[in-house]
Structures are given as C-alpha cells and as structure tokens.
PDB file of N, CA, C, O and CB in Angstrom:
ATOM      1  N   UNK A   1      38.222-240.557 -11.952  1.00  0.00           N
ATOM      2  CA  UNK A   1      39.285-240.913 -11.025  1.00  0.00           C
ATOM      3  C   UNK A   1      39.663-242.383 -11.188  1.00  0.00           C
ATOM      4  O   UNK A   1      40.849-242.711 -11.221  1.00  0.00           O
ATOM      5  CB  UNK A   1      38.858-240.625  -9.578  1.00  0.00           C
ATOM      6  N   UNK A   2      38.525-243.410 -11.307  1.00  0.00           N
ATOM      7  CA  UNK A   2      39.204-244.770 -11.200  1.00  0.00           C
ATOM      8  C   UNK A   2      39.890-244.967 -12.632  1.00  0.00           C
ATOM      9  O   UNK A   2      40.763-245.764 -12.976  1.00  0.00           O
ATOM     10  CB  UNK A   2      38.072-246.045 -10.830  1.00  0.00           C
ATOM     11  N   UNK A   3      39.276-244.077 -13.286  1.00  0.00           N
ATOM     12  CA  UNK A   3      39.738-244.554 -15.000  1.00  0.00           C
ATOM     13  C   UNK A   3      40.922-243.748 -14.698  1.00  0.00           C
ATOM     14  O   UNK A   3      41.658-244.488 -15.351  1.00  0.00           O
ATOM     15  CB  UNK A   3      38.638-243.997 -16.685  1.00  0.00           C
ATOM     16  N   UNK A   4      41.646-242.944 -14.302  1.00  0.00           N
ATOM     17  CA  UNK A   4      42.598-242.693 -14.036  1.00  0.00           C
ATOM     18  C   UNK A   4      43.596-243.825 -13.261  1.00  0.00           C
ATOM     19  O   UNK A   4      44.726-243.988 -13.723  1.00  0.00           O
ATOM     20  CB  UNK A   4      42.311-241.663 -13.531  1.00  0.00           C
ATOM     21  N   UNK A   5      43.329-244.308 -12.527  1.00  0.00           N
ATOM     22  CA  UNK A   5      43.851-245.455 -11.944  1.00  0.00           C
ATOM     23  C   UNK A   5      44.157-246.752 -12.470  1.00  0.00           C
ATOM     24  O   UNK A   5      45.190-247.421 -12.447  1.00  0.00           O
ATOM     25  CB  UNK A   5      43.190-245.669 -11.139  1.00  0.00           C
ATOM     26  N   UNK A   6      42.818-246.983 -13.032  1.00  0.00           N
ATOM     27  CA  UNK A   6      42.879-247.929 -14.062  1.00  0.00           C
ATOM     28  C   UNK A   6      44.042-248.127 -15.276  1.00  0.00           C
ATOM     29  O   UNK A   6      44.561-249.216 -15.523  1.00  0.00           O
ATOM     30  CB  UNK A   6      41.736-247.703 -14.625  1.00  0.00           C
ATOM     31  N   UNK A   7      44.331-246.954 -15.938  1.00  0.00           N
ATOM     32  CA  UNK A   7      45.627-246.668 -17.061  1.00  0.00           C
ATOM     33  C   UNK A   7      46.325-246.515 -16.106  1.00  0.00           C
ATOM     34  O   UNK A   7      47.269-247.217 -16.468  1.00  0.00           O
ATOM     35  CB  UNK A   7      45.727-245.411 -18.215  1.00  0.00           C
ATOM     36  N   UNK A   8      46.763-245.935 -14.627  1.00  0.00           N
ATOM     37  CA  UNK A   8      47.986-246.149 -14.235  1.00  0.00           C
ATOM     38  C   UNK A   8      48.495-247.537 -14.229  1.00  0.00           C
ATOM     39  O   UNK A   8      49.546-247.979 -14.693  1.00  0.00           O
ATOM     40  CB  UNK A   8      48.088-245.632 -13.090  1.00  0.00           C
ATOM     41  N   UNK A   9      47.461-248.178 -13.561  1.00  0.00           N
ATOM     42  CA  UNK A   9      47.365-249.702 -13.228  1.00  0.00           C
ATOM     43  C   UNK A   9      48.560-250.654 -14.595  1.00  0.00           C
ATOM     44  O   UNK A   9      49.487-251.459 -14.504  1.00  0.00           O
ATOM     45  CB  UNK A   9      45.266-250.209 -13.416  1.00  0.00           C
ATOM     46  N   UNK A  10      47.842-249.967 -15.729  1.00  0.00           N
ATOM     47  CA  UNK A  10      47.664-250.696 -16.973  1.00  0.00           C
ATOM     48  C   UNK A  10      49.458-250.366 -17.563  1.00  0.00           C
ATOM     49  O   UNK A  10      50.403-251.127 -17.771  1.00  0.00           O
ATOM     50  CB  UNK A  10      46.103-249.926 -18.088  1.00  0.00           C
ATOM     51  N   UNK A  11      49.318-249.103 -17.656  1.00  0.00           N
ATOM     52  CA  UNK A  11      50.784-248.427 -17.568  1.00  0.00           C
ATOM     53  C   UNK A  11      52.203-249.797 -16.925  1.00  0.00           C
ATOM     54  O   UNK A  11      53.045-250.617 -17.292  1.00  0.00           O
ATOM     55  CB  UNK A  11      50.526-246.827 -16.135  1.00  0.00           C
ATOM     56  N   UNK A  12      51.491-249.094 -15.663  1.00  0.00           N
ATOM     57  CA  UNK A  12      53.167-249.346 -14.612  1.00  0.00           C
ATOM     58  C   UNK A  12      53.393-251.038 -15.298  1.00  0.00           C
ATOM     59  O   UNK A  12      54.408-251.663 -15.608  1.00  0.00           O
ATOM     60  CB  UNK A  12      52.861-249.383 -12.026  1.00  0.00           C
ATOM     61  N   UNK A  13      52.022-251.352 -15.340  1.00  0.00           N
ATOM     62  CA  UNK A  13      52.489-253.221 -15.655  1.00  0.00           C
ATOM     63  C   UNK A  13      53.045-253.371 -16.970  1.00  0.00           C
ATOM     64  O   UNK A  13      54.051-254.071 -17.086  1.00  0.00           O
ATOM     65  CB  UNK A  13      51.048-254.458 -15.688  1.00  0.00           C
ATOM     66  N   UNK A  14      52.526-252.802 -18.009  1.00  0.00           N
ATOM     67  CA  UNK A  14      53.556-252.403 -19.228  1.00  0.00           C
ATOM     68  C   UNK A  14      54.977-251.854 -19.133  1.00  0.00           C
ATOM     69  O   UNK A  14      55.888-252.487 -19.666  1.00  0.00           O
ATOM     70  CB  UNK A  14      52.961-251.407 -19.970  1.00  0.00           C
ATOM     71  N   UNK A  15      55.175-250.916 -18.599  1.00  0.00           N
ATOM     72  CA  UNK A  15      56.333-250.727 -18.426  1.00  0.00           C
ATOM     73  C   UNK A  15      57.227-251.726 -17.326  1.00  0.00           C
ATOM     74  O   UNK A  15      58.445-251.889 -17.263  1.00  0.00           O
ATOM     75  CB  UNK A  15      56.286-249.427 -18.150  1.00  0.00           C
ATOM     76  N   UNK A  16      56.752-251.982 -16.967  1.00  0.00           N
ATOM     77  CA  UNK A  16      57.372-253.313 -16.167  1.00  0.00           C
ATOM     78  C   UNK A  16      58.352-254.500 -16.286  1.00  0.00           C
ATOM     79  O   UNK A  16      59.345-255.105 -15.883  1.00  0.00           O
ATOM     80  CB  UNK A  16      56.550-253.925 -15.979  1.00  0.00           C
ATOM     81  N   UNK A  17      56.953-254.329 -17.446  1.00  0.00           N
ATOM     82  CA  UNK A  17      57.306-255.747 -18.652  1.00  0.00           C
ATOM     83  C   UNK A  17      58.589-255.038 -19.773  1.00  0.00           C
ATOM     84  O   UNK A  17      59.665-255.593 -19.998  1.00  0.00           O
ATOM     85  CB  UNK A  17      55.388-256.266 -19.937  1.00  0.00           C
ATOM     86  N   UNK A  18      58.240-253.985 -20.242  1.00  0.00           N
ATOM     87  CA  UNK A  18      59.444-253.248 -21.095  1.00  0.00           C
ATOM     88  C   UNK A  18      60.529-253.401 -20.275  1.00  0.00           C
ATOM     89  O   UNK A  18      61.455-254.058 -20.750  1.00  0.00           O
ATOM     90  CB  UNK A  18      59.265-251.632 -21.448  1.00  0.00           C
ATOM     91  N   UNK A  19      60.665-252.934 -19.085  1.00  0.00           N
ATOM     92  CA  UNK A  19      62.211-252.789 -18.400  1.00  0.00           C
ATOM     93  C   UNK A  19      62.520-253.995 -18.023  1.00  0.00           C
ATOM     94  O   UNK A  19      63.705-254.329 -18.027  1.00  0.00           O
ATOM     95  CB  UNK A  19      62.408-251.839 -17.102  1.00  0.00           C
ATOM     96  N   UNK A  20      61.854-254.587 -17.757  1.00  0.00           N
ATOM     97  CA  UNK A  20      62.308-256.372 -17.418  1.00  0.00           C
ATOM     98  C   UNK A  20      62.882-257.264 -18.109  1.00  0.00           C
ATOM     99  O   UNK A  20      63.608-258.174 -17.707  1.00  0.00           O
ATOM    100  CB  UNK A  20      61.359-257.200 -17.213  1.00  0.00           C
ATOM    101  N   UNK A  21      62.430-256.911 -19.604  1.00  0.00           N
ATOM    102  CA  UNK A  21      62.834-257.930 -21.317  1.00  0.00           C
ATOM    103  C   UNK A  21      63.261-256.957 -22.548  1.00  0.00           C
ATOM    104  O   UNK A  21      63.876-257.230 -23.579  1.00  0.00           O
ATOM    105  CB  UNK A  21      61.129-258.897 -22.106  1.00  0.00           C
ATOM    106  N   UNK A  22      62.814-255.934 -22.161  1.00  0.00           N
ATOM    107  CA  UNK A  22      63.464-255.430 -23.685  1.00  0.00           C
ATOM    108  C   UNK A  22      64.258-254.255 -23.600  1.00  0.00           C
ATOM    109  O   UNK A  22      64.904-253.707 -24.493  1.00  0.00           O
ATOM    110  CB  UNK A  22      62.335-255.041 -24.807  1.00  0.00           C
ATOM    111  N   UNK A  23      64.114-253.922 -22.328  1.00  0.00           N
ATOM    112  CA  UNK A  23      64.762-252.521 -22.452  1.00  0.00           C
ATOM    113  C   UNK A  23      66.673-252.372 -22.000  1.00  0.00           C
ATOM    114  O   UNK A  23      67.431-251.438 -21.739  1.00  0.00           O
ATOM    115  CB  UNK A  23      63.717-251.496 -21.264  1.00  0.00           C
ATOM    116  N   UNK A  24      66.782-253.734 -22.100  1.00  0.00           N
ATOM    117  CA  UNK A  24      68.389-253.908 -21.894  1.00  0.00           C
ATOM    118  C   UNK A  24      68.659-253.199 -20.638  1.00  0.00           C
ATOM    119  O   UNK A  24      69.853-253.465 -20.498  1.00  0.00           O
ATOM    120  CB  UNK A  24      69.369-253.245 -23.148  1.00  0.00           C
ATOM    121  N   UNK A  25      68.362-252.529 -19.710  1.00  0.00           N
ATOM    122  CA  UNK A  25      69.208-252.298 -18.421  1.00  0.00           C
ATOM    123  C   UNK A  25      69.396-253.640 -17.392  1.00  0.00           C
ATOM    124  O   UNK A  25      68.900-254.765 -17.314  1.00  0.00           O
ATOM    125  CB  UNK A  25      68.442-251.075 -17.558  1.00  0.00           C
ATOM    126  N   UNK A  26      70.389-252.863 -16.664  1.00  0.00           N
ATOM    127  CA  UNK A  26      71.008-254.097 -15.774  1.00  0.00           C
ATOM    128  C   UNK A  26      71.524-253.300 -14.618  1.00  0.00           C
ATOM    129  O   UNK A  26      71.843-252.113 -14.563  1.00  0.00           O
ATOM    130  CB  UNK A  26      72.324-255.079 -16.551  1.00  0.00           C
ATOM    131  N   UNK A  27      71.531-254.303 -13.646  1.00  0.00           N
ATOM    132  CA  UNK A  27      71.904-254.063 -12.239  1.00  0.00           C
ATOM    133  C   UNK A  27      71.099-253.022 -11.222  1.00  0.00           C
ATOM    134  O   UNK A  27      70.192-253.444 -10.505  1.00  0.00           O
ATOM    135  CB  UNK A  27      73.262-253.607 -12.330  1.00  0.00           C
ATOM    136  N   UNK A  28      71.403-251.985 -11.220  1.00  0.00           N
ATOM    137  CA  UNK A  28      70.859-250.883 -10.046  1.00  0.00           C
ATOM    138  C   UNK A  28      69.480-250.110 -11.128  1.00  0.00           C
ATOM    139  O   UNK A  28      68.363-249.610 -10.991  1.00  0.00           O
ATOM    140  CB  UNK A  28      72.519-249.389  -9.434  1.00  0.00           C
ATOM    141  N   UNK A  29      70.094-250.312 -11.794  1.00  0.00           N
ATOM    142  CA  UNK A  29      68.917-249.265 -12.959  1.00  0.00           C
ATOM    143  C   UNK A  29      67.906-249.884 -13.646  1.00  0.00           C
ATOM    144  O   UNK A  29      67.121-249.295 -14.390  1.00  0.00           O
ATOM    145  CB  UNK A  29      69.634-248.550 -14.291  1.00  0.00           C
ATOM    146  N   UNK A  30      67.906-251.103 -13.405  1.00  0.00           N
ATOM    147  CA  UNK A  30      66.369-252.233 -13.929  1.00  0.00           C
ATOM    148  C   UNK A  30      65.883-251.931 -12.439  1.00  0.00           C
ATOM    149  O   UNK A  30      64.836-251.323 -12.215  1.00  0.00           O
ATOM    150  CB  UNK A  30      66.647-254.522 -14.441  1.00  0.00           C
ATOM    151  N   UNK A  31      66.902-252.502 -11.237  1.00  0.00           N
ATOM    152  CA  UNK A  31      66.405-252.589 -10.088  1.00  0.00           C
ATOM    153  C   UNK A  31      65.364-251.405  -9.490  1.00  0.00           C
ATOM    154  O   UNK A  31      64.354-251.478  -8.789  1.00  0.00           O
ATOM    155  CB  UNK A  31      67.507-252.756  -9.363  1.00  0.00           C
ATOM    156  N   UNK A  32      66.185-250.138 -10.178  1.00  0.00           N
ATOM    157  CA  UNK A  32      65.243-248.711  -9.591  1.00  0.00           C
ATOM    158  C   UNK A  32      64.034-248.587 -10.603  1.00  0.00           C
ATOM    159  O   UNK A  32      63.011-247.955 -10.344  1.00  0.00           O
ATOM    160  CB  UNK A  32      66.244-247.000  -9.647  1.00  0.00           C
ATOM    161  N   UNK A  33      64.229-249.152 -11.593  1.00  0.00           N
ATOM    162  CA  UNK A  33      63.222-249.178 -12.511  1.00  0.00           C
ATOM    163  C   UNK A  33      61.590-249.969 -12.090  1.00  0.00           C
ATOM    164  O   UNK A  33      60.434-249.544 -12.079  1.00  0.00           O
ATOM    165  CB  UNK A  33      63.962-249.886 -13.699  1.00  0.00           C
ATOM    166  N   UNK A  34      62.362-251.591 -11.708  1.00  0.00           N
ATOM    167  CA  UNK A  34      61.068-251.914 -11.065  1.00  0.00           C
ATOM    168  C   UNK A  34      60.522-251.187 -10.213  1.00  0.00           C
ATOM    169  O   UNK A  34      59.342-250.846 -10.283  1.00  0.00           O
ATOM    170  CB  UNK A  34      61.060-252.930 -10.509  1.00  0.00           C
ATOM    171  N   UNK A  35      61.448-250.802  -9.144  1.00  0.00           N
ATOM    172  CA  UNK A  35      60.654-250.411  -7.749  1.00  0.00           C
ATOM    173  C   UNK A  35      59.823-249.429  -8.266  1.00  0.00           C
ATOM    174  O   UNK A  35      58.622-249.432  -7.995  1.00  0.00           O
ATOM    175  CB  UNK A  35      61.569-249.806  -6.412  1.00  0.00           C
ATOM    176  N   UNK A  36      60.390-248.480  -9.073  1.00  0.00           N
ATOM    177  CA  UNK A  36      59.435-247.212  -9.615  1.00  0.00           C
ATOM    178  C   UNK A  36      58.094-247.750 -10.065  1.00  0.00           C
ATOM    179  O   UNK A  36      57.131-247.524  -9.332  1.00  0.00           O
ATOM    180  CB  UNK A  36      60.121-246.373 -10.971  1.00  0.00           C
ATOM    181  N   UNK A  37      57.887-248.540 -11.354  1.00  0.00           N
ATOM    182  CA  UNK A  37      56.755-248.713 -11.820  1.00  0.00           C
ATOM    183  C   UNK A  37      56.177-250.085 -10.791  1.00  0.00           C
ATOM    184  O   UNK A  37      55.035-250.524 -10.933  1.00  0.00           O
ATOM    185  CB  UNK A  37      56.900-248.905 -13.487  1.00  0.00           C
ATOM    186  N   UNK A  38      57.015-250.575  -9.909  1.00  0.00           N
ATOM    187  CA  UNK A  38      56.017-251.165  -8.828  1.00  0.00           C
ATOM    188  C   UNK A  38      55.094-250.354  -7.482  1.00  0.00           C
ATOM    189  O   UNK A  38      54.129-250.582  -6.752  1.00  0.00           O
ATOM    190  CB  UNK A  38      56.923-252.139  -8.153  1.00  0.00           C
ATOM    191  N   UNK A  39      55.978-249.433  -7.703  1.00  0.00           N
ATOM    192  CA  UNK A  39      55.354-248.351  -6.702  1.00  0.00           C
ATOM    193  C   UNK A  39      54.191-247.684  -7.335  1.00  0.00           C
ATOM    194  O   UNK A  39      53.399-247.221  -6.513  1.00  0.00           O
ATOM    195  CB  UNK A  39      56.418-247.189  -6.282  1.00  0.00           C
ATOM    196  N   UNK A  40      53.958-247.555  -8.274  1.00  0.00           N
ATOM    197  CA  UNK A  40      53.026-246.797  -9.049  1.00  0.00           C
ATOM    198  C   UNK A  40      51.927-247.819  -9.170  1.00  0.00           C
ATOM    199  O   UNK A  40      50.801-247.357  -8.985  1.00  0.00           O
ATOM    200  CB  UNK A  40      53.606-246.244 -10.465  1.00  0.00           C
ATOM    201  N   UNK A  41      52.019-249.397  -9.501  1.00  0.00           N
ATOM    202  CA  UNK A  41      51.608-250.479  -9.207  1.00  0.00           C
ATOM    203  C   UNK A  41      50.556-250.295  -8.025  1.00  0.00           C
ATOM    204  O   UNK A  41      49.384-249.941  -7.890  1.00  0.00           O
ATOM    205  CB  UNK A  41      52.721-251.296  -8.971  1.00  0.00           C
ATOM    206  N   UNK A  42      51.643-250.738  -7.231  1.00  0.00           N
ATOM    207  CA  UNK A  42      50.705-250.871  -5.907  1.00  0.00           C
ATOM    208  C   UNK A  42      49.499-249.569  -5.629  1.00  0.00           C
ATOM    209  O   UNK A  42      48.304-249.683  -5.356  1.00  0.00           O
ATOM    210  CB  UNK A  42      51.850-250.873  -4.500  1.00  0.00           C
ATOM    211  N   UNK A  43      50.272-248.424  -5.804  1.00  0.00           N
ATOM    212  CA  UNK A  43      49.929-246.899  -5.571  1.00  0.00           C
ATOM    213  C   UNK A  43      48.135-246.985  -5.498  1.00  0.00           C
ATOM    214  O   UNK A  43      47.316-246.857  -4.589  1.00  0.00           O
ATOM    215  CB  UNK A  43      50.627-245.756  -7.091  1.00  0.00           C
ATOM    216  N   UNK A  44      48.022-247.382  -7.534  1.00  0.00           N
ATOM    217  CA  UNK A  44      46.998-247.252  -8.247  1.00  0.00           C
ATOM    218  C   UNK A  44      46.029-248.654  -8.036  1.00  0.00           C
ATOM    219  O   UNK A  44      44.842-248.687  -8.362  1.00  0.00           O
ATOM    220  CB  UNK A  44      47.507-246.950  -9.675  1.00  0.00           C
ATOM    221  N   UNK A  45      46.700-249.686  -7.487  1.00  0.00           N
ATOM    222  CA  UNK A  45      45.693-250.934  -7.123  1.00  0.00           C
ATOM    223  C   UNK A  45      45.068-250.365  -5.715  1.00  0.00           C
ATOM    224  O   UNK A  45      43.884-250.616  -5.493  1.00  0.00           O
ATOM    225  CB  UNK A  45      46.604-252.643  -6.890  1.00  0.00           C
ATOM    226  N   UNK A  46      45.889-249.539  -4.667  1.00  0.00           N
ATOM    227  CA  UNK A  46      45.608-249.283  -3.122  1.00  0.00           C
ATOM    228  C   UNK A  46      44.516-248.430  -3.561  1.00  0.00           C
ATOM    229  O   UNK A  46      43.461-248.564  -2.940  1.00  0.00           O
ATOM    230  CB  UNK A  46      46.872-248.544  -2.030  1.00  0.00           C
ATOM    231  N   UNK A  47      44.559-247.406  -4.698  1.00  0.00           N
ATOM    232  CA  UNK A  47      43.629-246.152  -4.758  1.00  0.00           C
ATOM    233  C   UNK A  47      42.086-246.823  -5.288  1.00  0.00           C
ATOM    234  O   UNK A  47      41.069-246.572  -4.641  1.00  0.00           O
ATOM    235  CB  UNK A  47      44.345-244.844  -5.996  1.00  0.00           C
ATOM    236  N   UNK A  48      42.029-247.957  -6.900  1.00  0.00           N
ATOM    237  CA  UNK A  48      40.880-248.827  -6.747  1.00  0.00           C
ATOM    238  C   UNK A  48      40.345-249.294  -5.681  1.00  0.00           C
ATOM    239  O   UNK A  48      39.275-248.822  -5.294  1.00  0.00           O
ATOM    240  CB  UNK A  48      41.016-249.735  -7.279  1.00  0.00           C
ATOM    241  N   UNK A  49      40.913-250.212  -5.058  1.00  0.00           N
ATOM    242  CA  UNK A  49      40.326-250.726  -3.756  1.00  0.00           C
ATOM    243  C   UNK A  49      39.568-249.925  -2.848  1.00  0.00           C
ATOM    244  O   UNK A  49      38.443-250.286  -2.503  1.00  0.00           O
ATOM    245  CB  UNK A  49      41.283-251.186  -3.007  1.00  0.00           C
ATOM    246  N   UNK A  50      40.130-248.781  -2.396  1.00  0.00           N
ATOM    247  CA  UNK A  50      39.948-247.252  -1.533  1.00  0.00           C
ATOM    248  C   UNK A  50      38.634-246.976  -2.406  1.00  0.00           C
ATOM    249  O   UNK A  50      37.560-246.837  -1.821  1.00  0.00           O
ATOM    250  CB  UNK A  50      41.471-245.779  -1.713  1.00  0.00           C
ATOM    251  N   UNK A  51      38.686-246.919  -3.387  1.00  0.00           N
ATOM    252  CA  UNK A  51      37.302-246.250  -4.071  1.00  0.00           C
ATOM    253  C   UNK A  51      36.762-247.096  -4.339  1.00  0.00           C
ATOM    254  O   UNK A  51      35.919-246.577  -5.071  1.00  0.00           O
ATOM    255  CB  UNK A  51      37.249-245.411  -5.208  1.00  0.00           C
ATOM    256  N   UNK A  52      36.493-248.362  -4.330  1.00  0.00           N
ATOM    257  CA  UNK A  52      35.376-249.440  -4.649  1.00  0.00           C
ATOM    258  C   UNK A  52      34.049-248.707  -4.316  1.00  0.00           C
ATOM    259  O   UNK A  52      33.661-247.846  -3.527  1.00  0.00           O
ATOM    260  CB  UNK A  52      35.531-250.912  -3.700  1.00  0.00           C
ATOM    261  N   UNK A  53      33.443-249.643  -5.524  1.00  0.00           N
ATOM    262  CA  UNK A  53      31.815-249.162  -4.977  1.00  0.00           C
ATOM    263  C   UNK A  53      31.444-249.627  -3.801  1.00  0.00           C
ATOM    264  O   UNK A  53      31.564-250.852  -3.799  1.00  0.00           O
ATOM    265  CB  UNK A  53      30.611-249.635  -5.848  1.00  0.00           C
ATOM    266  N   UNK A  54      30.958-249.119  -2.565  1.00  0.00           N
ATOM    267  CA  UNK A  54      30.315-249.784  -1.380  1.00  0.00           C
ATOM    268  C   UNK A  54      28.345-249.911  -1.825  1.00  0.00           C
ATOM    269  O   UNK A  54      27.519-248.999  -1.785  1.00  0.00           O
ATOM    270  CB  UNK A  54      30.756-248.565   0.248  1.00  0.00           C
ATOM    271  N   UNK A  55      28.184-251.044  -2.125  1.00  0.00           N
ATOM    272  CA  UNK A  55      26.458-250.961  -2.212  1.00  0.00           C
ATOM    273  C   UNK A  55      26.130-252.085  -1.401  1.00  0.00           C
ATOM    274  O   UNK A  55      25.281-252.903  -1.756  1.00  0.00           O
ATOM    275  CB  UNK A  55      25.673-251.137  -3.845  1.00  0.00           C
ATOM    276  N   UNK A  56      26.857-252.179  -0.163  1.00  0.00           N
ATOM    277  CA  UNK A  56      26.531-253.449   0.389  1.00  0.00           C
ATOM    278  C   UNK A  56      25.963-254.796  -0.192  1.00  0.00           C
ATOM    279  O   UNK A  56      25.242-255.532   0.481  1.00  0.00           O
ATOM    280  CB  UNK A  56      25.789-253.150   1.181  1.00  0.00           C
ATOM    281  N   UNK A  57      26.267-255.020  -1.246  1.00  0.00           N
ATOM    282  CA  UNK A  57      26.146-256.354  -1.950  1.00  0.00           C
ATOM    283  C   UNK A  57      26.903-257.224  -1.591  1.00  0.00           C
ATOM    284  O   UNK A  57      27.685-256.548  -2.260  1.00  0.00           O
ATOM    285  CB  UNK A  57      26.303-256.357  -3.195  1.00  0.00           C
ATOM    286  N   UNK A  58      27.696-258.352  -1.071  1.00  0.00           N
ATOM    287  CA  UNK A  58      28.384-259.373  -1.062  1.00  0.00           C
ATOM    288  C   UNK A  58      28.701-260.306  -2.019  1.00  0.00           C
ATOM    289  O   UNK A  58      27.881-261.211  -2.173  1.00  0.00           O
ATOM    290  CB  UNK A  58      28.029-259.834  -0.355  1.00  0.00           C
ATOM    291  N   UNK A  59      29.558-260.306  -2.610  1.00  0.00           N
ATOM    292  CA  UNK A  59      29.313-262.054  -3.252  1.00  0.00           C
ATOM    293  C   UNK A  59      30.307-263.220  -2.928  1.00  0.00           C
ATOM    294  O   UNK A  59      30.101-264.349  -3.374  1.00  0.00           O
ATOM    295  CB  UNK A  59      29.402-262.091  -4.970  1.00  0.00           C
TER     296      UNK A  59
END
C-alpha cells in the first residue's frame, strides 16, 4: 500500500513538472492539469501520513 503511494507521490510530481514546462498547454487546461496531478499529490502524501508507522518512538 505505501509503495503504492509512494509512485503515486512520485508520479503526480513528475507529471506536474511535464505540464508546467514541456507540455505546451495554456490557460484552463495547464490550470485543470495542475489541480489534477495536485490532487493526486496531496491525495497520496494524506494516505503516507495516515499509514505512518506508529512505534511510539519520537524524534
């Protein structure tokens, strides 16, 4: 599951970077573009966090 998360993680920020610099869109369709792979972003950072190991360690 986290390694699943992990390549989403890894993904959305790649593609991110593609639609932002190389992939030539403009206006509404970069714009829906980010939100998409920022949503997937956040999605897969909220789902790591949620599954952290709990071993009561602190640091």
């Amino acid at each position: 599951m986290r390694a699943l998360l992990w390549l989403l993680l890894a993904a959305s920020v790649v593609a991110n970077v593609f639609i932002s610099t190389f992939a030539g869109w403009t206006g509404g369709l970069q714009v829906a573009g980010s939100v998409c792979t920022g949503t997937v972003l956040l999605g897969s950072a909220a789902g790591l966090w949620l599954t952290r190991p709990h071993d009561g360690a602190r640091s």
